[in-house]
VEXDREN-2710 file (C-alpha; in Angstrom, 1 decimal):
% VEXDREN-2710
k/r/px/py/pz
1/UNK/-41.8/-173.3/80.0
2/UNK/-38.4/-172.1/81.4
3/UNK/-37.0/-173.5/85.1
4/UNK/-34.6/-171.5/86.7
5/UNK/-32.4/-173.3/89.6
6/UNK/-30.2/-171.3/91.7
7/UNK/-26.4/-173.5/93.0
8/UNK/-24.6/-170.9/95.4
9/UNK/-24.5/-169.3/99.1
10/UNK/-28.0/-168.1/101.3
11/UNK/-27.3/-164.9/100.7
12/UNK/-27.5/-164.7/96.7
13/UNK/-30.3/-167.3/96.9
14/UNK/-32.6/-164.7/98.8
15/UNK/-31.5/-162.0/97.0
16/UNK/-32.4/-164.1/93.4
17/UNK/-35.9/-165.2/94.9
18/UNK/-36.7/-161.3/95.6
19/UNK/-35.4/-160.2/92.2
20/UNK/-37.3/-163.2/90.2
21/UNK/-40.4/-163.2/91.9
22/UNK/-41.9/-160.7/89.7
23/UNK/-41.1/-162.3/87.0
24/UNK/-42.3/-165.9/87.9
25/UNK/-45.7/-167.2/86.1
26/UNK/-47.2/-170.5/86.0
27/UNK/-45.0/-171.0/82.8
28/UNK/-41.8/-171.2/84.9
29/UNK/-40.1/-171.4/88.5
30/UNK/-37.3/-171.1/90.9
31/UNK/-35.6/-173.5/93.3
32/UNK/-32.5/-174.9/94.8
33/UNK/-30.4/-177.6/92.9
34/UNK/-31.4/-180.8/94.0
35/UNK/-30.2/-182.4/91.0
36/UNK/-33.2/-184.7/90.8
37/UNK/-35.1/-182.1/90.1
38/UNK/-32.9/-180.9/87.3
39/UNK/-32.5/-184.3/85.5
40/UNK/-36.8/-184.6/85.3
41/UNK/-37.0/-180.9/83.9
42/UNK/-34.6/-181.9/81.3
43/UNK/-36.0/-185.6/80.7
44/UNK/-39.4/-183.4/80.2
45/UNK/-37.8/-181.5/77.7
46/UNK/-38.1/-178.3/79.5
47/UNK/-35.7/-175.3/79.3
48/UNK/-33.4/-174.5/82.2
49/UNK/-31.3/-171.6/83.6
50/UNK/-29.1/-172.8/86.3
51/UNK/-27.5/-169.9/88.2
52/UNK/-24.8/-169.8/90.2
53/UNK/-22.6/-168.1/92.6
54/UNK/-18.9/-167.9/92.2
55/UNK/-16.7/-171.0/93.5
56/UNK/-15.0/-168.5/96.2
57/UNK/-18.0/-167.4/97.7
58/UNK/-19.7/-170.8/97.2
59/UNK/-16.4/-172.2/99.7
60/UNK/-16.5/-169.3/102.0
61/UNK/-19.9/-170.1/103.2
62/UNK/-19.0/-173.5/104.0
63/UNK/-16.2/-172.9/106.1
64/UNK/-18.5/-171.9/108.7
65/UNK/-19.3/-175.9/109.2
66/UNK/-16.5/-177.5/107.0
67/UNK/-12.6/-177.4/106.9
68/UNK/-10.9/-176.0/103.8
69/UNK/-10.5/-179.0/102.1
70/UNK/-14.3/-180.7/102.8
71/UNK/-15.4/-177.2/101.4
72/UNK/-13.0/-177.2/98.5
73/UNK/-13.8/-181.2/97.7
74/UNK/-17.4/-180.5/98.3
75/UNK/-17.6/-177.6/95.7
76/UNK/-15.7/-179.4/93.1
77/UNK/-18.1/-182.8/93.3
78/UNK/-21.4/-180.4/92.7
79/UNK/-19.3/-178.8/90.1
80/UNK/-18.3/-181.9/88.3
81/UNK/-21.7/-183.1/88.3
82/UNK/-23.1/-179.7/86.8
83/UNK/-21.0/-179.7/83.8
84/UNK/-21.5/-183.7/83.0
85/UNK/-25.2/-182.7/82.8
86/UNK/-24.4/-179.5/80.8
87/UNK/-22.5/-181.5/78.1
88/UNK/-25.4/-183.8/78.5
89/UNK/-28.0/-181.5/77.5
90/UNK/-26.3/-178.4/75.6
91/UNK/-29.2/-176.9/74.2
92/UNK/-31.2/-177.4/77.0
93/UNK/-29.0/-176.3/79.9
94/UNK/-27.8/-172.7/80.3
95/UNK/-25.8/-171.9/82.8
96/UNK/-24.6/-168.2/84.0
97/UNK/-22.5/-166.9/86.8
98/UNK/-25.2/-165.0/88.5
99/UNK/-22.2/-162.6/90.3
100/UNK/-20.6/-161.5/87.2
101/UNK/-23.8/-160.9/84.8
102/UNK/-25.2/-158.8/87.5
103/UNK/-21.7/-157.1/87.4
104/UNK/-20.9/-156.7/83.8
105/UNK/-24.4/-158.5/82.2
106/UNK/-24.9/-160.7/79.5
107/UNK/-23.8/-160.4/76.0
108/UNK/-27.0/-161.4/74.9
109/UNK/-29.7/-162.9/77.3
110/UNK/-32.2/-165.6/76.1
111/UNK/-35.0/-164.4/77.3
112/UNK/-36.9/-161.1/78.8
113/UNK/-37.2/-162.8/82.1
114/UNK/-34.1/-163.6/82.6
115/UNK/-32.6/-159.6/81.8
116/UNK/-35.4/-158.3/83.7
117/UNK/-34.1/-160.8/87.1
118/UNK/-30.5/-159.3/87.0
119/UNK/-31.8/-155.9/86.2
120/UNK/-33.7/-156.3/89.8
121/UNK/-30.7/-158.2/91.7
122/UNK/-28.3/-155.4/93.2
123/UNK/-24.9/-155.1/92.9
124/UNK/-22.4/-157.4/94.9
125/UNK/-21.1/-156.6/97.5
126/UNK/-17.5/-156.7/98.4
127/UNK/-15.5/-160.2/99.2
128/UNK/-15.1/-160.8/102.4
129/UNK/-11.4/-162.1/103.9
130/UNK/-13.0/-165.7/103.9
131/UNK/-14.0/-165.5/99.8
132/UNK/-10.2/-164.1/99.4
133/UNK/-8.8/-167.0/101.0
134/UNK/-10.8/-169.4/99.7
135/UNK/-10.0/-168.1/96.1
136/UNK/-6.5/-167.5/96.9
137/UNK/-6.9/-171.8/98.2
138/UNK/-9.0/-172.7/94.5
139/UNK/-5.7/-170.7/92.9
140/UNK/-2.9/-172.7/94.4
141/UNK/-4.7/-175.9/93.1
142/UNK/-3.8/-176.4/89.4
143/UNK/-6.8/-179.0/89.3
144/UNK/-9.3/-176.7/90.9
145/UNK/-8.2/-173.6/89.0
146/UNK/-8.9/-175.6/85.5
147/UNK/-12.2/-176.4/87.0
148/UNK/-13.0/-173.2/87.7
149/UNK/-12.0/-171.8/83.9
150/UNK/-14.1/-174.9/82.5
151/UNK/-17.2/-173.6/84.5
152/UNK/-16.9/-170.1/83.3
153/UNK/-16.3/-171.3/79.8
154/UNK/-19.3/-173.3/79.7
155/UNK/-21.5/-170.4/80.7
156/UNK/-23.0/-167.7/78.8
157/UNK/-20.6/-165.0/77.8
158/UNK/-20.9/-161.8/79.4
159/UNK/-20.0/-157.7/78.6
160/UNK/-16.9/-156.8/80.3
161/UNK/-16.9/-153.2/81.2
162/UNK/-13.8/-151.7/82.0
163/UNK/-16.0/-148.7/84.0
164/UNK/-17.5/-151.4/86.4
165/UNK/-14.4/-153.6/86.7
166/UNK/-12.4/-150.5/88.2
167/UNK/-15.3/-149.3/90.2
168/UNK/-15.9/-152.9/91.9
169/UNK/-11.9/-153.0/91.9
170/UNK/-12.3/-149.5/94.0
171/UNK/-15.4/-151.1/96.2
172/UNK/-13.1/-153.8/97.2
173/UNK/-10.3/-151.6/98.1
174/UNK/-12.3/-149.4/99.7
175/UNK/-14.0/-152.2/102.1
176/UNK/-10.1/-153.9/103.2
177/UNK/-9.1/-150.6/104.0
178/UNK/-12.5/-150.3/106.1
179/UNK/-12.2/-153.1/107.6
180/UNK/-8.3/-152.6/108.2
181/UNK/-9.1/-149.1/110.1
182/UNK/-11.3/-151.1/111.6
183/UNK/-9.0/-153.3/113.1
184/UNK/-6.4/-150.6/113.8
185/UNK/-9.0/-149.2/115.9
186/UNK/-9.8/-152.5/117.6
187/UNK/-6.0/-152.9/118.1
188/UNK/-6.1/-149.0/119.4
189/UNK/-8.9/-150.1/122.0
190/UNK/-6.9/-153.1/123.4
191/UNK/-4.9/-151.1/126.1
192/UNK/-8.2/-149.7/127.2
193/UNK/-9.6/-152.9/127.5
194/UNK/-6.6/-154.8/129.0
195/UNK/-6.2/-152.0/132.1
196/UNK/-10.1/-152.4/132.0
197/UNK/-9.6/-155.6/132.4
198/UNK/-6.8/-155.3/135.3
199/UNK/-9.2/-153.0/137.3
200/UNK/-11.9/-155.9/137.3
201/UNK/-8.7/-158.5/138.9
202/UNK/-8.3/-155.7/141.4
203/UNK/-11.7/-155.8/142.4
204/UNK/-12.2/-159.3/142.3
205/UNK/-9.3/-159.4/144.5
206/UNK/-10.5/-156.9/146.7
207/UNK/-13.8/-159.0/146.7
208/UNK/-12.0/-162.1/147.8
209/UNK/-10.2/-160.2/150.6
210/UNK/-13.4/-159.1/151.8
211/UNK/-14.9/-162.6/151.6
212/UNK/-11.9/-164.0/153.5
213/UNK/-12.5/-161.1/155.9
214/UNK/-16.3/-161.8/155.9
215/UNK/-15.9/-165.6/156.2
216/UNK/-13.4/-165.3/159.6
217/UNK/-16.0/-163.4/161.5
218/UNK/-19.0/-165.7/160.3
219/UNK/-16.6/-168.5/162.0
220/UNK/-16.2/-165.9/165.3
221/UNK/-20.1/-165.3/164.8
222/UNK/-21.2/-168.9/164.8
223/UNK/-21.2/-168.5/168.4
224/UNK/-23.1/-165.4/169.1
225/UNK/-26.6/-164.8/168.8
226/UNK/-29.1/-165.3/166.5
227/UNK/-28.8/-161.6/165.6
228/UNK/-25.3/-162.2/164.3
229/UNK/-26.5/-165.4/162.5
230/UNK/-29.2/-163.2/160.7
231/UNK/-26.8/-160.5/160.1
232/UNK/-24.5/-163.6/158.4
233/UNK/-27.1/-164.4/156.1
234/UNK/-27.5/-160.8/155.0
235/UNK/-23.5/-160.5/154.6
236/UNK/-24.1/-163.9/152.6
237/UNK/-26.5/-162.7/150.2
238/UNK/-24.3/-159.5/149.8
239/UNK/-21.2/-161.9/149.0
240/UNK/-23.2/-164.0/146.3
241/UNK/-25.0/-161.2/144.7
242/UNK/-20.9/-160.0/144.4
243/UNK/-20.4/-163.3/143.2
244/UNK/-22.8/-162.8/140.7
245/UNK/-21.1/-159.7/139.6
246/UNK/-17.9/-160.9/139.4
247/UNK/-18.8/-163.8/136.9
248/UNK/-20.6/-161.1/135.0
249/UNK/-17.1/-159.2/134.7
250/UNK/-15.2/-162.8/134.1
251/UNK/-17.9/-163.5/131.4
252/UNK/-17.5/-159.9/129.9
253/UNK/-13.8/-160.0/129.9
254/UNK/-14.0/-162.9/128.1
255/UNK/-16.3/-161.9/126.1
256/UNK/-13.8/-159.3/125.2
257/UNK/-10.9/-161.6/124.7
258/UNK/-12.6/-163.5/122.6
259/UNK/-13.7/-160.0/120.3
260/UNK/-9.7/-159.4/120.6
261/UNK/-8.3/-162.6/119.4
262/UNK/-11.3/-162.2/116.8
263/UNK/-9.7/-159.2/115.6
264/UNK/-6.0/-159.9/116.0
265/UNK/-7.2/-163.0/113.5
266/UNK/-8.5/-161.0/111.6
267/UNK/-5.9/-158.3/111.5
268/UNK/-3.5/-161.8/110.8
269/UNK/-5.5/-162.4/107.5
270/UNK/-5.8/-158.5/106.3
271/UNK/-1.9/-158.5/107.2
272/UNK/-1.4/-162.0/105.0
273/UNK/-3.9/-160.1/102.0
274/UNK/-1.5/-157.4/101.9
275/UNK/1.8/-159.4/101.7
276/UNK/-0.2/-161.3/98.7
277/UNK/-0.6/-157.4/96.6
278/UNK/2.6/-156.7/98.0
279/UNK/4.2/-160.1/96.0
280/UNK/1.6/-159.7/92.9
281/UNK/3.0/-156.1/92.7
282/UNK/6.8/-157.4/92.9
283/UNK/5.4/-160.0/90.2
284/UNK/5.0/-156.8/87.9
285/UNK/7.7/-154.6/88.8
286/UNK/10.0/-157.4/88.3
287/UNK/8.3/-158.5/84.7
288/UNK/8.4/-154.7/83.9
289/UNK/12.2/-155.1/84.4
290/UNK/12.6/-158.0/82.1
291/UNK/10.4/-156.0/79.7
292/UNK/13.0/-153.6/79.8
293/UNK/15.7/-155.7/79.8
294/UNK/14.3/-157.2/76.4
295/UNK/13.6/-153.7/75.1
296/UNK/17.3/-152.5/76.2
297/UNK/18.8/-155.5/74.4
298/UNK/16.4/-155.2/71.2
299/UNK/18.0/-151.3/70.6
300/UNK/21.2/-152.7/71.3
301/UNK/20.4/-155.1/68.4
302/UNK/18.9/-152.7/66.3
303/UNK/21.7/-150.4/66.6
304/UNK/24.1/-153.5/65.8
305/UNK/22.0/-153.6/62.7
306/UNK/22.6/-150.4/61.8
307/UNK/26.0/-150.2/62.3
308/UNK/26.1/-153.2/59.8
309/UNK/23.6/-151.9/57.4
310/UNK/26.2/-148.9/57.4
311/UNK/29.4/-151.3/57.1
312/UNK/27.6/-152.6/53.7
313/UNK/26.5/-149.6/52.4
314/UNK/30.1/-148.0/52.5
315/UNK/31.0/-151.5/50.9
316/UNK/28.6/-151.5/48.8
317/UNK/29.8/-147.6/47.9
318/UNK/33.6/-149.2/47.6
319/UNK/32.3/-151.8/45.2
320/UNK/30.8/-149.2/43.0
321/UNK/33.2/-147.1/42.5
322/UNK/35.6/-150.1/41.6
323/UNK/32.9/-150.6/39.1
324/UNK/33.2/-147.2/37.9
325/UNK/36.9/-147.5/37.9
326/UNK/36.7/-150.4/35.7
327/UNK/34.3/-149.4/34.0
328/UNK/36.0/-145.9/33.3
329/UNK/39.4/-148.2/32.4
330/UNK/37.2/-150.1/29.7
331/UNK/36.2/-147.3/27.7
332/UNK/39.6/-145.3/28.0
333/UNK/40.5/-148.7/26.3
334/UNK/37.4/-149.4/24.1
335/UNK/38.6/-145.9/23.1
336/UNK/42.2/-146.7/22.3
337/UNK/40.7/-149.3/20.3
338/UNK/38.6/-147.0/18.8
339/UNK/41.4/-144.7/17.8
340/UNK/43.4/-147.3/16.4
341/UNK/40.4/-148.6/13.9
342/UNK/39.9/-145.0/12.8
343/UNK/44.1/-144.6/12.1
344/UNK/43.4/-148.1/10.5
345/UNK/40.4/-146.8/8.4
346/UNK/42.6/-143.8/7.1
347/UNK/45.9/-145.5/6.5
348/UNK/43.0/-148.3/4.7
349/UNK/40.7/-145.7/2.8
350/UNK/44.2/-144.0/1.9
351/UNK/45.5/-147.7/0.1
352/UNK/41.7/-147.7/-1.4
353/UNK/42.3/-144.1/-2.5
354/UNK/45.8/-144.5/-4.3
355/UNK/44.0/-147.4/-5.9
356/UNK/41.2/-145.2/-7.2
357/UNK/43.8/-143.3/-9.0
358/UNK/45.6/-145.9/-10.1
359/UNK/41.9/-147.6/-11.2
360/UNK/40.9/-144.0/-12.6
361/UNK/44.5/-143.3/-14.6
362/UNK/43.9/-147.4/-16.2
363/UNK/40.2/-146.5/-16.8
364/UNK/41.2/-143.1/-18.1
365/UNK/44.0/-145.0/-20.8
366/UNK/41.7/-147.9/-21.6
367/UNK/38.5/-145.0/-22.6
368/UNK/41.6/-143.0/-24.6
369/UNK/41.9/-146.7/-26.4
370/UNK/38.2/-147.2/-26.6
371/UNK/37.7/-143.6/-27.9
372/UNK/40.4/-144.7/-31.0
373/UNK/38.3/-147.7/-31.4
374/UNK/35.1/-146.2/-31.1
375/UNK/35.7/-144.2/-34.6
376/UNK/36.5/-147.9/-36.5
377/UNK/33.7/-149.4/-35.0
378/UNK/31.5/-146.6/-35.2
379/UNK/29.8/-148.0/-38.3
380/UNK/29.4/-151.7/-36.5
381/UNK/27.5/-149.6/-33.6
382/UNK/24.3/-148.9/-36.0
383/UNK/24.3/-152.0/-36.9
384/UNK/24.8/-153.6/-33.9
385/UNK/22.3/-151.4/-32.0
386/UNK/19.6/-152.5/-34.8
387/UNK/20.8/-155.6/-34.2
388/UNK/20.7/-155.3/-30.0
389/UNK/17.0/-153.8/-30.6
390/UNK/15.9/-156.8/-32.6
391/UNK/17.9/-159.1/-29.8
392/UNK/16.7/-157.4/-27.1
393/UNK/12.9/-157.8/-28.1
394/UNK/13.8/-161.4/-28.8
395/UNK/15.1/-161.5/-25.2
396/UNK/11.8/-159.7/-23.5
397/UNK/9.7/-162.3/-25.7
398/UNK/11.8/-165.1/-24.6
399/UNK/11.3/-164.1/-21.3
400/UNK/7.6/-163.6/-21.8
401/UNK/7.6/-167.3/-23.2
402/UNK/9.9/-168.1/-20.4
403/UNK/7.8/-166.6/-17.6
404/UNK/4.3/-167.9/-18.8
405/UNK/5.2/-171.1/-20.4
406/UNK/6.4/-174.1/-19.4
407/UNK/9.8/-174.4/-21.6
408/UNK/12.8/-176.2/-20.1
409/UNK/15.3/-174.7/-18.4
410/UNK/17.8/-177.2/-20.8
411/UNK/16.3/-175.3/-24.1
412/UNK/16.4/-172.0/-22.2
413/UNK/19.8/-172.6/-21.4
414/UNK/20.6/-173.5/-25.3
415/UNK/19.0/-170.3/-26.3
416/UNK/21.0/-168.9/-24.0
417/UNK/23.9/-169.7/-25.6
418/UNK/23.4/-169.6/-29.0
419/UNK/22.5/-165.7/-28.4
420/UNK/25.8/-165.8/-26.6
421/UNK/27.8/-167.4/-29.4
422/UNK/26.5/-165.4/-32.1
423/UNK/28.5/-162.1/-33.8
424/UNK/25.7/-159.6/-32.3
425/UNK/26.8/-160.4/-28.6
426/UNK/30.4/-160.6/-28.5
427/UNK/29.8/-156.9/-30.8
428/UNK/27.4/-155.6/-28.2
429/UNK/29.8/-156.5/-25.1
430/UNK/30.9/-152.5/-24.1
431/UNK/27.3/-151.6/-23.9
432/UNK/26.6/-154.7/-21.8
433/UNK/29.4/-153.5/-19.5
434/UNK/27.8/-149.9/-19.5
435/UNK/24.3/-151.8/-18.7
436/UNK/26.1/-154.6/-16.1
437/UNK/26.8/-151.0/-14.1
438/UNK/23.7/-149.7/-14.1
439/UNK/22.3/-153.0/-12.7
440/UNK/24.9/-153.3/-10.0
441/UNK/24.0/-149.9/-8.6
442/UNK/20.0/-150.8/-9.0
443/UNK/21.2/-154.3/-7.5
444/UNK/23.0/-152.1/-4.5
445/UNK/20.0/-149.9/-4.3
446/UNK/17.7/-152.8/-3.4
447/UNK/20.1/-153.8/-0.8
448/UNK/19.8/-150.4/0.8
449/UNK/16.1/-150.6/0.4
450/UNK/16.0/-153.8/2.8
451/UNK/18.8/-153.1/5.4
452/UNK/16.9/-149.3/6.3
453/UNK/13.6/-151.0/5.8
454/UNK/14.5/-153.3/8.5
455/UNK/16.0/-150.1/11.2
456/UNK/13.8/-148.9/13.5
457/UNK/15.7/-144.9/12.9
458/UNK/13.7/-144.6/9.8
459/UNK/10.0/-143.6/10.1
460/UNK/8.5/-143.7/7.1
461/UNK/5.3/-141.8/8.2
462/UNK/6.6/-139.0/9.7
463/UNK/9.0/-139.2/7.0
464/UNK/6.7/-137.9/4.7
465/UNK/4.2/-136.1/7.3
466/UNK/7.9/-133.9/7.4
467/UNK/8.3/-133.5/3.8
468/UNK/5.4/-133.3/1.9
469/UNK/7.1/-132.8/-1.2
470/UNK/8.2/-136.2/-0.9
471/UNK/4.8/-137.7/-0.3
472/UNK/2.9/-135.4/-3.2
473/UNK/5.7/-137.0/-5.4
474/UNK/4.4/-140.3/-5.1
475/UNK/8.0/-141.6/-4.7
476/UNK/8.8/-144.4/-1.9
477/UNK/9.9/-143.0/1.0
478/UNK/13.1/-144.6/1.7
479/UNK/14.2/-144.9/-2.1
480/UNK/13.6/-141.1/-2.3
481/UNK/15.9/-140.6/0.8
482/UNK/18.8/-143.3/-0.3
483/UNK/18.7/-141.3/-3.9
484/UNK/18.5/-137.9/-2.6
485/UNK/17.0/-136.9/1.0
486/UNK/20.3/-137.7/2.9
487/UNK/22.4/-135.6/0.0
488/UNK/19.8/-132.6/0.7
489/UNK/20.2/-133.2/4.7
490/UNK/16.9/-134.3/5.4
491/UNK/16.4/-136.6/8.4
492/UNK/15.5/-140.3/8.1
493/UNK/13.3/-139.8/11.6
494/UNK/12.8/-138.0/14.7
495/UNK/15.7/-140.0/16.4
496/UNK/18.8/-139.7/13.5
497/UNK/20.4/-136.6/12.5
498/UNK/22.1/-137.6/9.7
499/UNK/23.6/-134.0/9.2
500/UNK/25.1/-133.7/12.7
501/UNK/26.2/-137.5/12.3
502/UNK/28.3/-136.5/9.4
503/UNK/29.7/-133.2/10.8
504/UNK/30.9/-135.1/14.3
505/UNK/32.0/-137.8/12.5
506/UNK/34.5/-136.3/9.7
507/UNK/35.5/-140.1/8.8
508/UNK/32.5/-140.7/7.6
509/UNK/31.6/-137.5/5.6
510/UNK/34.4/-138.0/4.3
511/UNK/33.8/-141.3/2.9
512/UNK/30.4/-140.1/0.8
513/UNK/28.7/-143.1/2.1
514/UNK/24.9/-142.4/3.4
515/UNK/25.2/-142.0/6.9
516/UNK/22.3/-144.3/7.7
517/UNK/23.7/-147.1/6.1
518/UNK/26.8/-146.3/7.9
519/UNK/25.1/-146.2/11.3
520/UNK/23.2/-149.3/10.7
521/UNK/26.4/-151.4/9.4
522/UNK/29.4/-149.8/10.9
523/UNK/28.8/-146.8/13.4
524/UNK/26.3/-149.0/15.9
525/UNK/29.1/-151.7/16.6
526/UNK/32.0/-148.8/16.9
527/UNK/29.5/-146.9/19.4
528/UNK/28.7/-144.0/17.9
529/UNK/25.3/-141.6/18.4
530/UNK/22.8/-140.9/16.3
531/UNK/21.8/-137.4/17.2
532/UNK/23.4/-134.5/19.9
533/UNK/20.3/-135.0/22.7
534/UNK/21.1/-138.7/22.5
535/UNK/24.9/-138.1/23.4
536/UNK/23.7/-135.3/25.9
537/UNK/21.7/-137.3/27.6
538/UNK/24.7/-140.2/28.5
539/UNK/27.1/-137.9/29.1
540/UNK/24.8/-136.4/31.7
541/UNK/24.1/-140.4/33.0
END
């Protein structure tokens, strides 16, 4: 069961009953807002639809028997009252602004009867000058205006439609100018009706003469005949039936004074109306201004920025090419530097290369001396070498014994030094010497092993993927390139050439050192590159 009450003007109310009435069933109903009434359908539990007309129109019916502020203070005491029952009974209560759903409609309408009832109700009509001036009177009060808001809040939401908002905008536009021509008409007509008006004094005065006239002989009369007396009469009658006449025309003039103060009030409030779209529309123009005010001072702002953004970026440009002053400065000096260790280096591998002579002419005078011993001790050698074979399985067995077992290292030390001590040892010294070399360059080997092992320049796989040869060989990789890749000018990797390396770099082919080990001890610190495409490539950055 649904109840449906209705809170707004006679007009809207008779226009609801005729659009609800086909819609009404035993199930549900339609009345006024005695509140009563309301508060037993909702202590029953029932549902209810309160509709109501908007607080402008609502105060421009009352005017006709209230002042502005009775109508005003009565409005906002029914409204009060109709949203403390609302909040009271929120799921029970629905309330909806019956002008602007017939408008715009609902967002989404609880039930079939209450679409189908604004379907039926027609469109409103146009505010008259008394709704304008009673909202323009709800708008200047901050209390009443928050009231107003809360009641629309509180009511169900409806579909604004751009399309009906400008045609209703157009309606009411349309009806003041109406109206307005209306009154410009009215205001045309009042010379007609004012010399109208002046003819009716002249005959009333013309009248009045008469009657004065009329009233002189009934005194001259008086004494004549009966005749005359009846004649009187008749003139009598005559002068009140134009006495009659004349308060017809006083009664019609002002009858038409009153039509044209009506409509010189009326004119008053039209006049006031426009004066209020005249101020709204200075409202915009002069907030359009500010707005491009702001926007002015925003471009000016921007272009400030800009103007700075281009200050830093040419110091920003200044800055870098210090940098690349200094930074130019640093390697004409790191250069400098460079130079100076390379004249170093010579005037160094020079010293180290007059001492190789002198080394080679000592070495050269001690093997002339050796060669002259070597004939006297050449019988001692046989000996000695069957004596270095027996010592030198006695050594591998002592090192067997010394690797598996768990001998001392005091007893190993003794042995030590009794194979020292004895005539064998000190007779087998030159070929220890020749054997001490041997192991230092097997000793430096391994060193070279570990120190490319550990640089990311040599690739092992692709080493061999690059020389089969090398792989089918079964030799290692980098031992094969340390002994004799880098003397046959094979590569390392993809990323060192080591024959390029040593034609750029005359210092170090030169030298006869590999040119891996010289990159990866010396020519990484100094700077220098390991292939052309990797110097091409910075000199281009």
């Amino acid at each position: 069961m649904t109840d449906i009450f209705f809170l707004g003007c006679d007009t809207s109310w008779q226009l609801l009953q005729q659009a609800a009435s086909p819609q009404l069933t035993d199930d549900s109903r339609l009345t006024t807002l005695p509140y009563t009434a309301l508060d037993n359908s909702l202590a029953a539990g029932t549902q209810v639809t309160v509709f109501y007309s908007l607080p402008q129109v609502v105060v421009a019916e009352q005017l006709a028997n209230l002042s502005v502020t009775d109508a005003l203070n009565a409005w906002q005491q029914s409204t009060q009252v109709l949203l403390q029952t609302q909040r009271k009974h929120r799921r029970q209560l629905k309330l909806i602004c019956l002008d602007d759903a017939v408008l715009n409609g609902l967002v989404q309408a609880d039930s079939g009867k209450i679409a189908s009832i604004l379907a039926n109700m027609p469109k409103p009509t146009s505010p008259s000058l008394l709704a304008l001036m009673a909202k323009e009177a709800i708008q200047q009060t901050a209390e009443l205006t928050q009231l107003a808001d809360l009641l629309l809040a509180s009511s169900l939401p409806t579909q604004f439609s751009a399309s009906n908002a400008d045609s209703y905008a157009e309606g009411c536009v349309e009806h003041w100018f109406s109206e307005y021509r209306a009154l410009q008409q009215s205001q045309q007509r009042m010379p007609q009706l004012e010399q109208q008006l002046q003819e009716f004094r002249l005959q009333l005065e013309l009248v009045q003469q008469e009657l004065e006239v009329v009233f002189a002989e009934k005194q001259q009369m008086q004494l004549k005949l009966t005749p005359l007396q009846r004649e009187l009469e008749q003139q009598t009658a005559v002068i009140t039936k134009a006495n009659a006449d004349n308060q017809q025309l006083a009664a019609s003039l002002a009858t038409s004074q009153q039509q044209a103060d009506n409509t010189k009030q009326e004119n008053e409030l039209l006049l006031l109306q426009l004066l209020q779209v005249q101020e709204e529309l200075e409202k915009y123009y002069l907030q359009y201004k500010q707005q491009q005010t702001a926007l002015q001072k925003a471009d000016a702002e921007l272009a400030q920025q800009k103007q700075q953004l281009e200050h830093n970026s040419k110091q920003y440009q200044q800055q870098l090419e210090q940098l690349n002053k200094q930074h130019q400065q640093q390697l004409e000096q790191l250069n400098k530097q460079h130079q100076q260790q390379q004249t170093e280096q010579a005037r160094n591998y020079q010293q180290l290369q007059q001492r190789s002579n002198n080394a080679e002419q000592q070495h050269t005078e001690a093997l002339r001396q050796a060669t002259a011993r070597h004939n006297s001790l050449n019988v001692l050698q046989k000996q000695a070498e069957r004596e270095l074979v027996k010592a030198q399985a006695e050594i591998e067995k002592l090192q067997r014994q010394l690797a598996g077992a768990s001998l001392s290292g005091h007893q190993a030390m003794a042995e030590l030094k009794t194979v020292k001590s004895s005539t064998l040892w000190k007779a087998m010294a030159p070929v220890r010497k020749l054997s001490s070399s041997a192991k230092k360059k097997q000793l430096q080997l391994q060193k070279d092993i570990s120190l490319i092992r550990s640089c990311a320049l040599f690739d092992q796989n692709w080493y061999l993927q690059s020389y089969p040869d090398v792989e089918q060989s079964g030799a290692d990789a980098i031992e094969h390139y340390l002994k004799y890749g880098a003397k046959e000018g094979r590569a390392p990797g993809p990323d060192f050439d080591g024959n390029w390396y040593l034609s750029h770099y005359p210092d170090v082919g030169s030298s006869g050192i590999n040119p891996l080990i010289h990159y990866i001890k010396f020519g990484q610190i100094e700077g220098r590159q390991t292939s052309p495409k990797l110097l091409q490539l910075k000199q281009k950055h």
